[in-house]
N, C-alpha and C positions, 0 to 999 in steps of 0.2 A: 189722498191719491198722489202717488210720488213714481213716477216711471222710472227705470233703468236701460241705458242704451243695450242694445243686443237683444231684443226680446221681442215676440211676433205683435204685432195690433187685436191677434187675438185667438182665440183657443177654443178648438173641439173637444168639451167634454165626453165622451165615449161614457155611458152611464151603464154598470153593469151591474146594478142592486139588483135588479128582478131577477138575472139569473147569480152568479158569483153570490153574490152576498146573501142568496136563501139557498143556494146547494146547498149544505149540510147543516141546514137547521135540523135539529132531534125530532120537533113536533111539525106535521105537517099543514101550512100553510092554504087555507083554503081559495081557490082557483080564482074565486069571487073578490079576495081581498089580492089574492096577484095581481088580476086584471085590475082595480081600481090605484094600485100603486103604481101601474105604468100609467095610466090616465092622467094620473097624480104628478107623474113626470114632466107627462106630455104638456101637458098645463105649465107646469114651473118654467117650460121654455126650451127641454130637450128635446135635440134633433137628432140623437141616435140612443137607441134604450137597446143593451141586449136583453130580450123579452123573457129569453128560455134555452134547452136543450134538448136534443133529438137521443141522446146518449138512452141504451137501455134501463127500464126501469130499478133493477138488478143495483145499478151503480150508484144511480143517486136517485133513490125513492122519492125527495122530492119534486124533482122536476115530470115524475109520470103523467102529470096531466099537460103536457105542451100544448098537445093537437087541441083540447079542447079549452084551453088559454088561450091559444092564437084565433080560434072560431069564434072567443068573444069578444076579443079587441074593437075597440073604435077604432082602425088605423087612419091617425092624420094627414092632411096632405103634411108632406115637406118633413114627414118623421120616418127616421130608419128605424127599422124592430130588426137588427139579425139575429140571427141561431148558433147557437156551437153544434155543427154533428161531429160525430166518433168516426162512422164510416159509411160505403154507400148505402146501406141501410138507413142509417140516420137521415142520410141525405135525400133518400127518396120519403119517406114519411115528412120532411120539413117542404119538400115539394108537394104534397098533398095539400100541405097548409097555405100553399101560395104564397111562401116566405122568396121577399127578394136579397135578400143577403144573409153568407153563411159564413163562420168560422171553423176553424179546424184549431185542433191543441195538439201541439207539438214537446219536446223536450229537451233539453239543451246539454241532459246528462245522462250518459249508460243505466244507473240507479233508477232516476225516478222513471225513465221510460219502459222500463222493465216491471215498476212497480206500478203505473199510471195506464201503461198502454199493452203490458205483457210484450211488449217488441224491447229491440237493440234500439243503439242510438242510429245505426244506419238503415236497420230493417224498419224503421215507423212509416218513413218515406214511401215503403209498399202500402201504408195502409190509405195516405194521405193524394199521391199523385190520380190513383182514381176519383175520387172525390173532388179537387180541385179541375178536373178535365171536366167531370162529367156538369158543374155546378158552373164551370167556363159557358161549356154549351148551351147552355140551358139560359145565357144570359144576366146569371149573378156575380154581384161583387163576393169576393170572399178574401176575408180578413185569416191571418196565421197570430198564434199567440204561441212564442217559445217560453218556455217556463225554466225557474230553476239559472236564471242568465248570471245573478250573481254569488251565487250559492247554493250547494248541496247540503243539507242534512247527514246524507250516506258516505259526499264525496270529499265535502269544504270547499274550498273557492271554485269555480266554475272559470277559467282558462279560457279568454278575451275570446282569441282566436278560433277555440270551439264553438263559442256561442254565434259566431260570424258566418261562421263554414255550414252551421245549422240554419241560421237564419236567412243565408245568400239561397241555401238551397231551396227555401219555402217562397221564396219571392221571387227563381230561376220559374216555378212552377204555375208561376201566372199570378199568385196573390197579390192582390192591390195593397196591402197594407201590414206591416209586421209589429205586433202589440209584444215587447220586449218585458219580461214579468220576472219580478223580484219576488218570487214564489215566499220564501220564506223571512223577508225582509231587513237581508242583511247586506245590502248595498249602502254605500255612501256618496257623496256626492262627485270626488274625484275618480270613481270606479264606475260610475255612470257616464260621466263625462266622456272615461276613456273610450266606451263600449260604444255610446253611440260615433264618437271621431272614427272610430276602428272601421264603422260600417261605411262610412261615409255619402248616406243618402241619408239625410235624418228626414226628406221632405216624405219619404214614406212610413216612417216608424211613429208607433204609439209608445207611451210605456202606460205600465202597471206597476205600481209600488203597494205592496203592503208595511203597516206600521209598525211593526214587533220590534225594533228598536227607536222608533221615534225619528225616522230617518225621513217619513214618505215626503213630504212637503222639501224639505232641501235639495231633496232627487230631484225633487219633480222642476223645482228652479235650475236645478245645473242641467235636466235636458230639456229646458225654455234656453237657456243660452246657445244649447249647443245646438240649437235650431230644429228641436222638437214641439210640434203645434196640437198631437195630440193628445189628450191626457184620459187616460181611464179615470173613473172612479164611482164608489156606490155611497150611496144617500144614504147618510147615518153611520157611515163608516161599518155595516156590519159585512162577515161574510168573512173568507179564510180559504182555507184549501183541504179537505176531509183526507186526503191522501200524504200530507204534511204537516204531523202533530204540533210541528213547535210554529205555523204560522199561524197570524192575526188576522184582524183583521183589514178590510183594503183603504186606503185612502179616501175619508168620507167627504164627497160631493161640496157639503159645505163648506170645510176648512180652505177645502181647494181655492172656493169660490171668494173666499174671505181673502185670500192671500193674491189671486187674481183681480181682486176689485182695486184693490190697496195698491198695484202694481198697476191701473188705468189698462189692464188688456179686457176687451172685451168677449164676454161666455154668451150674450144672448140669458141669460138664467136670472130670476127669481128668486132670492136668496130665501125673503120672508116666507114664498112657498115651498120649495127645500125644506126648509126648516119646519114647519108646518104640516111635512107631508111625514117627516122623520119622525116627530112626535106620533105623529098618526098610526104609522107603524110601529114603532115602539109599542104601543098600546096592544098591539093585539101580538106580539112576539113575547110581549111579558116580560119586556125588559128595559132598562133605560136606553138612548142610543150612545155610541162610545163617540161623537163625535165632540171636540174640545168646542167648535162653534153650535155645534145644536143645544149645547150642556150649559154655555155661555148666554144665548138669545129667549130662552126657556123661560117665563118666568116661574118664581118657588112660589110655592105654595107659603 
Protein backbone atom coordinates (compact mmCIF):
# COMPACT_ATOMS: atom_id res chain seq x y z
CA UNK A 1 0.00 0.00 0.00
CA UNK A 2 1.77 3.23 -1.20
CA UNK A 3 -0.48 6.38 -1.24
CA UNK A 4 -0.04 9.36 -3.60
CA UNK A 5 -0.68 13.10 -2.41
CA UNK A 6 -3.76 14.67 -4.14
CA UNK A 7 -6.09 11.76 -3.90
CA UNK A 8 -9.51 11.46 -1.57
CA UNK A 9 -9.28 9.01 1.78
CA UNK A 10 -11.85 7.38 -0.10
CA UNK A 11 -14.19 6.26 -2.82
CA UNK A 12 -17.94 5.69 -3.73
CA UNK A 13 -18.09 2.91 -5.87
CA UNK A 14 -21.37 3.38 -7.78
CA UNK A 15 -21.93 -0.34 -8.83
CA UNK A 16 -23.85 -0.67 -12.13
CA UNK A 17 -23.47 -4.63 -12.91
CA UNK A 18 -27.22 -5.29 -12.29
CA UNK A 19 -28.26 -2.82 -14.55
CA UNK A 20 -25.36 -1.63 -17.40
CA UNK A 21 -23.56 -4.66 -17.45
CA UNK A 22 -26.76 -7.18 -18.19
CA UNK A 23 -28.50 -4.54 -20.62
CA UNK A 24 -27.64 -6.23 -23.66
CA UNK A 25 -26.96 -9.65 -22.74
CA UNK A 26 -28.53 -11.84 -25.87
CA UNK A 27 -29.93 -14.67 -23.41
CA UNK A 28 -32.18 -13.55 -20.85
CA UNK A 29 -31.14 -13.48 -17.19
CA UNK A 30 -33.52 -14.95 -14.84
CA UNK A 31 -35.08 -12.40 -12.15
CA UNK A 32 -34.04 -15.02 -9.51
CA UNK A 33 -30.41 -14.75 -10.36
CA UNK A 34 -30.60 -10.77 -10.70
CA UNK A 35 -31.94 -10.57 -7.40
CA UNK A 36 -29.35 -12.67 -5.78
CA UNK A 37 -26.42 -10.89 -7.67
CA UNK A 38 -27.41 -7.66 -5.95
CA UNK A 39 -27.67 -9.38 -2.67
CA UNK A 40 -24.40 -10.71 -3.66
CA UNK A 41 -23.23 -7.03 -3.85
CA UNK A 42 -24.94 -5.95 -0.90
CA UNK A 43 -22.86 -8.46 0.98
CA UNK A 44 -19.51 -7.60 -0.70
CA UNK A 45 -20.04 -4.18 1.08
CA UNK A 46 -21.89 -1.85 -1.60
CA UNK A 47 -23.73 0.95 -0.79
CA UNK A 48 -25.19 1.92 -4.01
CA UNK A 49 -26.12 -0.93 -6.59
CA UNK A 50 -27.99 0.51 -9.80
CA UNK A 51 -30.66 -2.39 -9.50
CA UNK A 52 -32.51 -1.92 -13.00
CA UNK A 53 -34.35 0.18 -15.60
CA UNK A 54 -37.96 1.65 -16.03
CA UNK A 55 -36.98 2.00 -19.91
CA UNK A 56 -39.78 0.30 -22.20
CA UNK A 57 -39.55 -3.39 -22.72
CA UNK A 58 -39.21 -2.69 -26.56
CA UNK A 59 -35.65 -1.19 -25.88
CA UNK A 60 -33.97 -3.42 -23.78
CA UNK A 61 -35.79 -6.82 -23.40
CA UNK A 62 -33.72 -7.54 -20.75
CA UNK A 63 -34.48 -5.42 -18.08
CA UNK A 64 -38.63 -6.19 -18.53
CA UNK A 65 -38.81 -7.70 -15.38
CA UNK A 66 -37.76 -4.32 -13.05
CA UNK A 67 -41.11 -4.04 -11.10
CA UNK A 68 -40.89 -7.68 -10.13
CA UNK A 69 -37.04 -7.45 -9.36
CA UNK A 70 -37.48 -4.57 -7.11
CA UNK A 71 -40.73 -6.56 -5.29
CA UNK A 72 -38.07 -9.23 -4.58
CA UNK A 73 -35.20 -7.34 -3.21
CA UNK A 74 -34.07 -7.55 0.48
CA UNK A 75 -33.53 -3.78 0.56
CA UNK A 76 -30.62 -3.15 3.26
CA UNK A 77 -30.51 -0.47 5.44
CA UNK A 78 -27.78 2.09 4.50
CA UNK A 79 -27.90 0.53 0.57
CA UNK A 80 -29.03 2.74 -2.42
CA UNK A 81 -30.86 0.61 -5.39
CA UNK A 82 -31.39 3.59 -8.00
CA UNK A 83 -33.17 3.20 -11.42
CA UNK A 84 -32.44 4.80 -14.74
CA UNK A 85 -36.14 5.91 -16.20
CA UNK A 86 -36.42 7.20 -20.02
CA UNK A 87 -39.34 9.42 -19.18
CA UNK A 88 -42.28 10.13 -16.95
CA UNK A 89 -43.68 6.88 -17.76
CA UNK A 90 -40.68 5.30 -16.57
CA UNK A 91 -40.80 7.36 -13.78
CA UNK A 92 -44.18 6.66 -12.53
CA UNK A 93 -43.86 2.80 -12.71
CA UNK A 94 -40.21 3.07 -10.65
CA UNK A 95 -42.54 4.91 -8.20
CA UNK A 96 -44.82 2.15 -7.86
CA UNK A 97 -41.90 0.13 -6.93
CA UNK A 98 -41.00 2.58 -4.01
CA UNK A 99 -37.68 3.28 -5.76
CA UNK A 100 -35.90 6.22 -3.67
CA UNK A 101 -33.45 7.25 -6.18
CA UNK A 102 -33.59 7.66 -10.13
CA UNK A 103 -31.40 8.41 -13.08
CA UNK A 104 -31.90 9.91 -16.33
CA UNK A 105 -29.43 9.27 -19.54
CA UNK A 106 -28.73 12.16 -21.34
CA UNK A 107 -26.19 12.74 -24.55
CA UNK A 108 -23.37 14.75 -25.04
CA UNK A 109 -23.85 14.39 -29.01
CA UNK A 110 -26.41 15.37 -31.90
CA UNK A 111 -25.75 11.44 -33.31
CA UNK A 112 -26.13 9.28 -30.49
CA UNK A 113 -29.21 11.42 -28.99
CA UNK A 114 -30.89 11.06 -32.20
CA UNK A 115 -29.98 7.40 -32.22
CA UNK A 116 -30.32 6.70 -28.22
CA UNK A 117 -33.22 9.05 -27.37
CA UNK A 118 -34.93 9.83 -31.16
CA UNK A 119 -34.46 13.78 -29.86
CA UNK A 120 -31.82 16.66 -30.75
CA UNK A 121 -29.13 17.43 -28.60
CA UNK A 122 -31.19 20.50 -27.37
CA UNK A 123 -34.68 18.76 -27.70
CA UNK A 124 -33.78 15.74 -25.02
CA UNK A 125 -33.94 18.35 -22.31
CA UNK A 126 -37.92 18.31 -23.06
CA UNK A 127 -37.88 14.81 -22.26
CA UNK A 128 -35.72 15.01 -19.04
CA UNK A 129 -36.84 18.45 -17.11
CA UNK A 130 -40.19 16.67 -16.47
CA UNK A 131 -38.94 13.81 -15.01
CA UNK A 132 -36.45 15.53 -12.86
CA UNK A 133 -39.21 18.07 -11.43
CA UNK A 134 -41.59 15.62 -10.92
CA UNK A 135 -38.91 12.85 -9.25
CA UNK A 136 -37.74 16.53 -7.08
CA UNK A 137 -41.27 16.45 -5.64
CA UNK A 138 -41.69 13.45 -4.87
CA UNK A 139 -38.56 13.59 -2.80
CA UNK A 140 -35.72 11.69 -4.73
CA UNK A 141 -32.30 11.93 -5.47
CA UNK A 142 -31.62 11.84 -8.97
CA UNK A 143 -28.43 11.12 -10.73
CA UNK A 144 -27.79 12.53 -14.68
CA UNK A 145 -25.42 10.14 -16.83
CA UNK A 146 -24.17 12.24 -20.01
CA UNK A 147 -22.88 9.87 -22.50
CA UNK A 148 -20.65 9.89 -25.50
CA UNK A 149 -18.33 13.02 -23.27
CA UNK A 150 -15.17 11.83 -25.02
CA UNK A 151 -16.01 10.46 -28.22
CA UNK A 152 -18.42 9.91 -30.86
CA UNK A 153 -18.53 6.79 -33.18
CA UNK A 154 -20.76 9.06 -35.85
CA UNK A 155 -19.05 12.43 -34.69
CA UNK A 156 -15.07 11.68 -33.17
CA UNK A 157 -13.96 13.78 -30.41
CA UNK A 158 -16.74 15.15 -28.62
CA UNK A 159 -15.74 19.13 -28.00
CA UNK A 160 -14.79 19.90 -24.05
CA UNK A 161 -17.18 22.79 -24.00
CA UNK A 162 -20.21 20.76 -25.52
CA UNK A 163 -20.04 18.13 -23.05
CA UNK A 164 -20.14 21.12 -20.23
CA UNK A 165 -22.99 23.19 -21.60
CA UNK A 166 -24.80 19.70 -21.66
CA UNK A 167 -23.85 18.61 -18.48
CA UNK A 168 -24.19 22.43 -16.46
CA UNK A 169 -27.63 22.01 -18.05
CA UNK A 170 -28.65 18.59 -16.23
CA UNK A 171 -27.20 19.79 -12.90
CA UNK A 172 -28.94 23.68 -13.60
CA UNK A 173 -32.14 21.02 -13.42
CA UNK A 174 -31.81 19.93 -9.86
CA UNK A 175 -29.71 16.73 -10.26
CA UNK A 176 -27.56 15.95 -7.46
CA UNK A 177 -24.94 14.23 -9.32
CA UNK A 178 -23.47 14.18 -12.98
CA UNK A 179 -22.08 10.41 -13.86
CA UNK A 180 -19.67 11.69 -17.00
CA UNK A 181 -19.48 8.39 -19.48
CA UNK A 182 -16.75 7.44 -21.96
CA UNK A 183 -19.54 5.73 -23.90
CA UNK A 184 -17.17 4.06 -26.18
CA UNK A 185 -13.95 4.24 -24.38
CA UNK A 186 -11.81 6.37 -26.15
CA UNK A 187 -10.75 8.92 -23.51
CA UNK A 188 -7.26 9.20 -21.97
CA UNK A 189 -6.16 10.47 -19.08
CA UNK A 190 -5.04 14.18 -20.00
CA UNK A 191 -8.66 14.48 -21.78
CA UNK A 192 -10.27 13.43 -18.65
CA UNK A 193 -8.39 15.71 -16.73
CA UNK A 194 -9.15 18.55 -18.93
CA UNK A 195 -13.07 17.82 -18.91
CA UNK A 196 -13.51 17.40 -15.31
CA UNK A 197 -11.06 21.01 -14.65
CA UNK A 198 -13.45 22.41 -17.55
CA UNK A 199 -16.53 21.86 -15.22
CA UNK A 200 -15.01 22.92 -12.23
CA UNK A 201 -17.16 21.19 -9.49
CA UNK A 202 -15.64 17.80 -9.51
CA UNK A 203 -17.22 17.36 -5.81
CA UNK A 204 -20.60 16.53 -7.80
CA UNK A 205 -19.41 14.38 -10.70
CA UNK A 206 -19.08 10.51 -11.16
CA UNK A 207 -17.31 9.10 -14.13
CA UNK A 208 -17.85 5.97 -16.10
CA UNK A 209 -15.03 4.67 -18.17
CA UNK A 210 -15.42 1.64 -20.38
CA UNK A 211 -12.23 -0.29 -21.39
CA UNK A 212 -12.18 -0.73 -25.26
CA UNK A 213 -8.68 0.64 -25.32
CA UNK A 214 -7.27 -0.28 -22.05
CA UNK A 215 -7.57 3.29 -20.78
CA UNK A 216 -10.39 2.81 -17.87
CA UNK A 217 -8.21 2.56 -14.84
CA UNK A 218 -5.56 5.58 -15.79
CA UNK A 219 -8.96 7.67 -16.33
CA UNK A 220 -10.18 6.70 -13.65
CA UNK A 221 -6.77 7.91 -11.47
CA UNK A 222 -6.42 11.21 -13.39
CA UNK A 223 -10.08 12.04 -12.14
CA UNK A 224 -8.99 10.80 -8.51
CA UNK A 225 -6.48 13.60 -8.87
CA UNK A 226 -8.57 15.95 -10.42
CA UNK A 227 -10.71 15.55 -7.29
CA UNK A 228 -13.41 13.01 -8.45
CA UNK A 229 -14.57 10.68 -5.39
CA UNK A 230 -16.99 8.89 -7.34
CA UNK A 231 -16.25 6.00 -9.52
CA UNK A 232 -18.80 3.83 -11.50
CA UNK A 233 -18.11 0.30 -12.11
CA UNK A 234 -19.67 -3.32 -12.78
CA UNK A 235 -18.41 -6.53 -11.10
CA UNK A 236 -16.74 -8.63 -13.67
CA UNK A 237 -16.29 -5.97 -15.85
CA UNK A 238 -19.12 -7.22 -18.12
CA UNK A 239 -21.66 -4.92 -19.86
CA UNK A 240 -21.19 -2.19 -22.85
CA UNK A 241 -23.67 -0.21 -24.54
CA UNK A 242 -26.16 -2.06 -27.25
CA UNK A 243 -26.54 1.26 -29.04
CA UNK A 244 -22.71 1.56 -29.55
CA UNK A 245 -21.20 -1.38 -31.44
CA UNK A 246 -17.59 -0.59 -31.07
CA UNK A 247 -18.00 -0.32 -27.10
CA UNK A 248 -16.76 -2.78 -24.35
CA UNK A 249 -17.09 -3.48 -21.69
CA UNK A 250 -17.21 -1.15 -18.23
CA UNK A 251 -14.58 -0.89 -15.75
CA UNK A 252 -14.67 -4.18 -13.65
CA UNK A 253 -15.38 -3.52 -9.82
CA UNK A 254 -12.48 -5.60 -9.11
CA UNK A 255 -9.54 -4.06 -11.00
CA UNK A 256 -10.81 -0.97 -9.55
CA UNK A 257 -10.76 -2.16 -6.20
CA UNK A 258 -7.18 -3.67 -6.67
CA UNK A 259 -5.74 -0.45 -7.73
CA UNK A 260 -7.76 1.35 -4.93
CA UNK A 261 -6.37 -0.92 -2.18
CA UNK A 262 -2.75 -0.52 -3.55
CA UNK A 263 -3.41 3.37 -3.42
CA UNK A 264 -4.60 2.98 0.78
CA UNK A 265 -8.03 4.76 -0.23
CA UNK A 266 -10.74 3.31 1.34
CA UNK A 267 -14.13 1.46 -0.87
CA UNK A 268 -15.67 -0.19 2.33
CA UNK A 269 -15.69 -3.42 -0.34
CA UNK A 270 -14.70 -7.08 -0.14
CA UNK A 271 -12.63 -7.83 -2.69
CA UNK A 272 -12.57 -11.88 -2.05
CA UNK A 273 -16.51 -11.46 -2.22
CA UNK A 274 -16.31 -9.46 -5.52
CA UNK A 275 -14.49 -11.76 -6.87
CA UNK A 276 -16.53 -14.71 -5.67
CA UNK A 277 -19.63 -13.17 -6.77
CA UNK A 278 -18.05 -12.62 -10.36
CA UNK A 279 -17.17 -16.31 -10.64
CA UNK A 280 -20.75 -16.81 -9.55
CA UNK A 281 -22.07 -15.07 -12.20
CA UNK A 282 -19.87 -15.91 -14.85
CA UNK A 283 -21.26 -19.45 -14.31
CA UNK A 284 -24.59 -18.92 -15.30
CA UNK A 285 -23.77 -16.08 -18.27
CA UNK A 286 -21.60 -18.92 -19.75
CA UNK A 287 -18.92 -17.01 -19.90
CA UNK A 288 -15.53 -16.39 -18.28
CA UNK A 289 -15.45 -12.76 -16.51
CA UNK A 290 -13.35 -10.22 -18.59
CA UNK A 291 -12.04 -8.87 -15.36
CA UNK A 292 -7.67 -8.81 -15.34
CA UNK A 293 -8.32 -9.23 -11.28
CA UNK A 294 -11.08 -11.73 -11.22
CA UNK A 295 -8.91 -13.93 -14.04
CA UNK A 296 -5.95 -13.34 -11.81
CA UNK A 297 -7.44 -14.49 -7.95
CA UNK A 298 -9.38 -17.44 -9.93
CA UNK A 299 -7.87 -20.52 -9.18
CA UNK A 300 -7.21 -23.04 -12.49
CA UNK A 301 -8.28 -25.82 -12.45
Amino acid sequence: MHRLDGLPDRVTVYEVGPRDGLQNEKAVVPVEVKAEFIDRLADAGHRVIEATSFVHPTWVPQLADSADLLARLERRPGVRYPVLVPNLRGLDRALDSGVEEIAVFASATESFANRNLNRGLDSQFEMFEPVVARALEHGLRVRAYVSMVFGDPWEGPTPVGQVVAVGRRLLDLGCHELSLGDTIGVGTPGHATALIEAFGTPERLAVHFHDTYGQALANTLAALRAGVSTIDASTGGIGGCPYAESATGNLATEDLVWMLRGLGIETGLDLDKLVATSVWLAERLGRPSPSRVVQALTPKD
